[in-house]
C-alpha positions as CSV (number, residue, x, y, z in Angstrom):
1,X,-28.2,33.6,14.6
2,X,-28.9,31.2,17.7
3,X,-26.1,30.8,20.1
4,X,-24.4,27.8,19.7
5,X,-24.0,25.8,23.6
6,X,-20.6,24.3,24.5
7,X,-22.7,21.0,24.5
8,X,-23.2,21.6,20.8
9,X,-19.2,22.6,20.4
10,X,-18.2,19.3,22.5
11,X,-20.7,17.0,20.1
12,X,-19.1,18.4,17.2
13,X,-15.7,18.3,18.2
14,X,-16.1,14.2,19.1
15,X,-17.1,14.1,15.6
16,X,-14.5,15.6,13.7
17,X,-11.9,15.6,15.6
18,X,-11.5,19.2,15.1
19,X,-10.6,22.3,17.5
20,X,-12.9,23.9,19.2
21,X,-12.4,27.4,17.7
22,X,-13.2,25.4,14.1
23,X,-16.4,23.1,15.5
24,X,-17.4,26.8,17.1
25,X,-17.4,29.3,14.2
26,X,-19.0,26.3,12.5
27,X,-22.1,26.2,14.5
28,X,-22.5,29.9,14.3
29,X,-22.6,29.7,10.5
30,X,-24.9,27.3,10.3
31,X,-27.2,28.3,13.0
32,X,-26.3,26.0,15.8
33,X,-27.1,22.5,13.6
34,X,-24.8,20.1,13.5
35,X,-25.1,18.1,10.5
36,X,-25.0,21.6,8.6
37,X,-21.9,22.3,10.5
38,X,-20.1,19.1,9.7
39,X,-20.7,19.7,5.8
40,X,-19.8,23.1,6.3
41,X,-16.3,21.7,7.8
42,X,-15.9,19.0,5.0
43,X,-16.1,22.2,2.6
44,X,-14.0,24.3,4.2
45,X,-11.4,21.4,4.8
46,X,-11.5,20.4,0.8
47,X,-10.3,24.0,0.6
48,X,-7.6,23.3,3.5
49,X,-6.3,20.4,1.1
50,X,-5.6,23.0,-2.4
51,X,-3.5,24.8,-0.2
52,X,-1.6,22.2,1.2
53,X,-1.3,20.2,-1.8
54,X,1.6,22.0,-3.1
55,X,3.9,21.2,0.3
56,X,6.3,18.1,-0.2
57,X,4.8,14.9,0.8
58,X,8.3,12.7,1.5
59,X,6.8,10.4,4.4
60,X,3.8,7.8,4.3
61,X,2.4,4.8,5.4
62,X,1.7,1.6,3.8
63,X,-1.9,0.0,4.4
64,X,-3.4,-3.4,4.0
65,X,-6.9,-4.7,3.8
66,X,-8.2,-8.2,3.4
67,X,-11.4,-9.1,2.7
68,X,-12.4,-12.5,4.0
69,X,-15.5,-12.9,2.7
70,X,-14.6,-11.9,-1.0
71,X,-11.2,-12.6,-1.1
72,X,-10.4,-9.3,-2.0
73,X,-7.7,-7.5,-1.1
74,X,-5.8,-4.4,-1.5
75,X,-2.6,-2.8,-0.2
76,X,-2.2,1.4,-0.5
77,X,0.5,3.9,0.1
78,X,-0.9,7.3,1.6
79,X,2.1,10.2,2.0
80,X,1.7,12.8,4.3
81,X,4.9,15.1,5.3
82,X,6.4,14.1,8.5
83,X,7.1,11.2,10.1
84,X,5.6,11.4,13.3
85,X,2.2,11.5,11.4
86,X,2.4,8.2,10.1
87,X,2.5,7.2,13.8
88,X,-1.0,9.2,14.5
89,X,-4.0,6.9,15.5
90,X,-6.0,8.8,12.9
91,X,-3.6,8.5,10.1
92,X,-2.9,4.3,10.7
93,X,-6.6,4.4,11.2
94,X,-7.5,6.4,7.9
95,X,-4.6,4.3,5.8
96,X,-6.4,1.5,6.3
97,X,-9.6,2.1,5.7
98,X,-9.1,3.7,2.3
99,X,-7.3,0.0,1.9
100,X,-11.1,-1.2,2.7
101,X,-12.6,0.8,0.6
102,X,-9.8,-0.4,-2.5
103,X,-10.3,-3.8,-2.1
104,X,-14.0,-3.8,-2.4
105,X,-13.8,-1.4,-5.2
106,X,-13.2,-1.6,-9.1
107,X,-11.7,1.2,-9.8
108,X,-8.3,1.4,-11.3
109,X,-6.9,4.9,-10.6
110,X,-6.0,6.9,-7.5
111,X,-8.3,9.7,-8.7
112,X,-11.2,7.0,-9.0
113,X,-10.3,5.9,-5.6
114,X,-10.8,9.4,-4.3
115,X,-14.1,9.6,-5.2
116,X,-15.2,6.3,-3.9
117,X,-17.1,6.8,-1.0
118,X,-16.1,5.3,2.6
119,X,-18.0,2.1,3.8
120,X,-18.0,3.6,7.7
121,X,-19.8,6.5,6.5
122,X,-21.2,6.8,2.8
123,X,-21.7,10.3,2.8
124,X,-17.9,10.8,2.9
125,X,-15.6,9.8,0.0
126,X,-12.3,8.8,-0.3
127,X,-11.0,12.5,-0.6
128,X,-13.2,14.1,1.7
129,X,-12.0,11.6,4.8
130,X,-8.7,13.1,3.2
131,X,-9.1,16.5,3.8
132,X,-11.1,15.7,6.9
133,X,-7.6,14.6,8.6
134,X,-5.3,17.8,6.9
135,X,-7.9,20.2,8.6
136,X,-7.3,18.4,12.0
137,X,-3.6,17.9,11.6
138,X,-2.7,20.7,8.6
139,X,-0.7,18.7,7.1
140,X,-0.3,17.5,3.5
141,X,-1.7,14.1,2.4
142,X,-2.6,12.1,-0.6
143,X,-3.0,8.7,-1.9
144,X,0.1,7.7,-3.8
145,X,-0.8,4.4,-5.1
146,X,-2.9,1.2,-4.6
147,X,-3.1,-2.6,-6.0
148,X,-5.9,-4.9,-5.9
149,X,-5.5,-8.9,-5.9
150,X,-7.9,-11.9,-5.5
151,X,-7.8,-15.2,-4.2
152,X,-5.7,-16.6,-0.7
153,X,-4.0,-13.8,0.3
154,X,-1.2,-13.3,3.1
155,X,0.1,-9.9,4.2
156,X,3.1,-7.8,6.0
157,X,3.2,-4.4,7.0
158,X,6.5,-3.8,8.7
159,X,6.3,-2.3,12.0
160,X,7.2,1.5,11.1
161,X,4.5,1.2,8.4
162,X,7.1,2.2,5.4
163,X,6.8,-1.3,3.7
164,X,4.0,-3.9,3.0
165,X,3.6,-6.7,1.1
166,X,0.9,-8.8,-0.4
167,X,1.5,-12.7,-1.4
168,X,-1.1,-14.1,-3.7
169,X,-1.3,-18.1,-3.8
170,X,-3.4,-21.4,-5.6
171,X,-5.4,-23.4,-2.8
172,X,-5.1,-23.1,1.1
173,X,-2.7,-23.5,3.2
174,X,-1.9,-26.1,5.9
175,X,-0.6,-23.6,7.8
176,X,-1.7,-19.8,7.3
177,X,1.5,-18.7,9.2
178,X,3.7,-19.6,5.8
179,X,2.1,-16.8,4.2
180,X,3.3,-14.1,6.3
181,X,6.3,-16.2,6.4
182,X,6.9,-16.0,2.4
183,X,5.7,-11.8,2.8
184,X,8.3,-11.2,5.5
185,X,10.9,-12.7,2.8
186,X,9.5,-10.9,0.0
187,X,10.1,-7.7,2.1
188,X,13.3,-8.3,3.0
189,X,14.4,-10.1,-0.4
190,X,13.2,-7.7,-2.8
191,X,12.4,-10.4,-5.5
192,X,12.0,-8.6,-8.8
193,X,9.1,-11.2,-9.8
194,X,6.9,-14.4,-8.3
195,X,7.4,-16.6,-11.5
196,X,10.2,-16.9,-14.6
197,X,7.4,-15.8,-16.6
198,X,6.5,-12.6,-15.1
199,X,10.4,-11.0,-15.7
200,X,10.0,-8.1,-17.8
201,X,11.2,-9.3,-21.0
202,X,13.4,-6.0,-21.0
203,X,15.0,-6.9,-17.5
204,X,16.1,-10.8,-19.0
205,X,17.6,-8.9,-22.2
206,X,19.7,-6.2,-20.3
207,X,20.6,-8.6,-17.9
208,X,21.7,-10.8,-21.0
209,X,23.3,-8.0,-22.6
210,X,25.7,-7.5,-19.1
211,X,26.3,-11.4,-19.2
212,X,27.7,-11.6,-22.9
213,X,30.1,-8.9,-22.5
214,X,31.5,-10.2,-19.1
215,X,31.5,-13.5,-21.4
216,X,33.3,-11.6,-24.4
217,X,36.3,-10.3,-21.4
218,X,37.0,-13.8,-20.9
219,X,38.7,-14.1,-23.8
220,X,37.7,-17.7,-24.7
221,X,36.1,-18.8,-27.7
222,X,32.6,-17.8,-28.9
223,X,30.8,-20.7,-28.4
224,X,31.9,-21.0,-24.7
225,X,31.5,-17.2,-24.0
226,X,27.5,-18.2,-25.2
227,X,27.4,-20.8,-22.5
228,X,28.9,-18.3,-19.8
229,X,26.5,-15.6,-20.7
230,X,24.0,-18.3,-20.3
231,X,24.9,-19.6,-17.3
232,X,25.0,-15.7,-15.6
233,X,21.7,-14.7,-16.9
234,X,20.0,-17.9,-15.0
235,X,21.8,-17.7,-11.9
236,X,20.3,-14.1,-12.0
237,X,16.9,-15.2,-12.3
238,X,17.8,-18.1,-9.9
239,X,18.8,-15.2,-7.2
240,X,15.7,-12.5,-7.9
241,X,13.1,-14.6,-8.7
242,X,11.0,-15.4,-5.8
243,X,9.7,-18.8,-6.3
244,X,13.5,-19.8,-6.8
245,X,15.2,-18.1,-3.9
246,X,16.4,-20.0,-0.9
247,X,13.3,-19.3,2.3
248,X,15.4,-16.7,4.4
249,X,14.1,-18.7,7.4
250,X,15.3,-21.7,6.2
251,X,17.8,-22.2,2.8
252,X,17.5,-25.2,2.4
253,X,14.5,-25.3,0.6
254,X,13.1,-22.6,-2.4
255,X,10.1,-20.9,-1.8
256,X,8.0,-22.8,-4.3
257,X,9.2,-25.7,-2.4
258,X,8.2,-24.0,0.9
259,X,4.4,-24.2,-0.4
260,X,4.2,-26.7,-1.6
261,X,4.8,-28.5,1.6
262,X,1.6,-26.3,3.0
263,X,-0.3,-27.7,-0.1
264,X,-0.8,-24.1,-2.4
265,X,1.3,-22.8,-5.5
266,X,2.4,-19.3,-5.6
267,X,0.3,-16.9,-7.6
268,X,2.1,-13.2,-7.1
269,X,3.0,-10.5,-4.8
270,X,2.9,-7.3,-4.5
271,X,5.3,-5.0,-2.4
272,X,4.9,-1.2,-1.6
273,X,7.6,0.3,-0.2
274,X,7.3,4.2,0.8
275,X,8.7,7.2,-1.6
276,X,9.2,3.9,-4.2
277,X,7.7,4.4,-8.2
């Protein structure tokens, strides 16, 4: 076995991240060569990630990426367990890159994700940059969920990373600021849907449902009590519907009405918010 030089121990170390006792023991396993020695840590931190899995992940960050060129974008949620990891350089860093690696991707499931492989360095998938950061921070992480949209995008990450939002829209705007503008809203609003048409059918028929016996408590006749109903279950899609609520920066005018004065028609959204289904 050759010795393995501090030089050697300092090299890997600014390549992993790792301790030096770890980068160390490395080297002497695979006989001072340090590509060897960074597959051998990749291995041995996949290993690190089984037996972490099992320890609660309750904290996370939310990620965004936007692809100029393509259009595509994607927004991810990756939990770890404590907070003050989601404010580690390598975490944010790591967050958003496996965003990267979503939006130019066609896979559909967070198990395809994680064995897509990382556009920064090809030799290392989605899982293995994973387990990469547990060995350096031993902690437990995993990608929750992602989305994928297309077209003009606008995004908002909030500043503690626990909610983002994408906002999908029809032609370009006059002003790109709207866009964060309508995300900031959507984060703060909470809109159940962009468009009437996109309501869960289920959603308009409970609602409906609530409406009719508030309506029946009324007491007055049944054709009137239909009109109440009515009248409750579109005021509820008036208030949660996002191309119909009031701008929060300005009420006086709807969101659909808010694009449309920057020339583009809203599309869709979609908003992550941490430890949310």
């Amino acid at each position: 076995m050759s010795k393995v030089s501090a030089a050697d121990v300092k090299a890997l170390r600014d390549r992993t991240g790792l301790p030096f006792k770890d980068c160390s023991a490395a080297l002497a396993e695979t006989n001072g060569d340090i590509e060897k020695a960074v597959e051998y840590l990749r291995t041995k931190n996949v290993g690190l990630q089984d037996k972490f899995s099992s320890r609660e992940a309750g904290e996370g960050r939310i990620g965004v990426f936007i692809d100029p060129t393509t259009k595509n974008a994607a927004i991810v949620e990756v939990r770890c367990e404590t907070a003050p990891v989601t404010k580690n350089d390598a975490f944010q860093a790591m967050v958003t890159e496996i965003a990267q690696v979503a939006a130019n991707s066609a896979v559909t499931t967070v198990e395809q994700l994680n064995g897509e492989k990382l556009l920064s360095d090809p030799k290392l998938t989605v899982q293995g940059k994973v387990a990469e950061l547990i060995g350096l921070i031993r902690e437990n992480m995993r990608v929750a969920r992602f989305a994928r949209v297309n077209g003009t995008v606008g995004s908002y990450v909030h500043h503690d990373g626990t909610l983002g939002v994408l906002v999908v829209v029809e032609g370009t705007p006059t002003d790109p600021q709207v866009l964060k503008d309508v995300c900031m809203h959507i984060a703060f609003k909470n809109p159940i849907a962009a468009l009437r048409d996109q309501v869960p059918a289920a959603v308009v028929e409970k609602e409906r449902e609530i409406a009719k016996a508030q309506a029946a408590a009324t007491g007055k006749p049944a054709q009137l009590q239909e009109k109440i109903a009515e009248g409750k279950v579109q005021a509820f899609l008036k208030d949660n519907v996002l191309n119909e609520q009031p701008f929060v920066k300005d009420e006086s005018v709807t969101i659909a009405e808010l694009l449309a004065k920057h020339g583009v028609k809203l599309v869709g959204f979609v908003r992550f918010k941490v430890g949310e289904a």
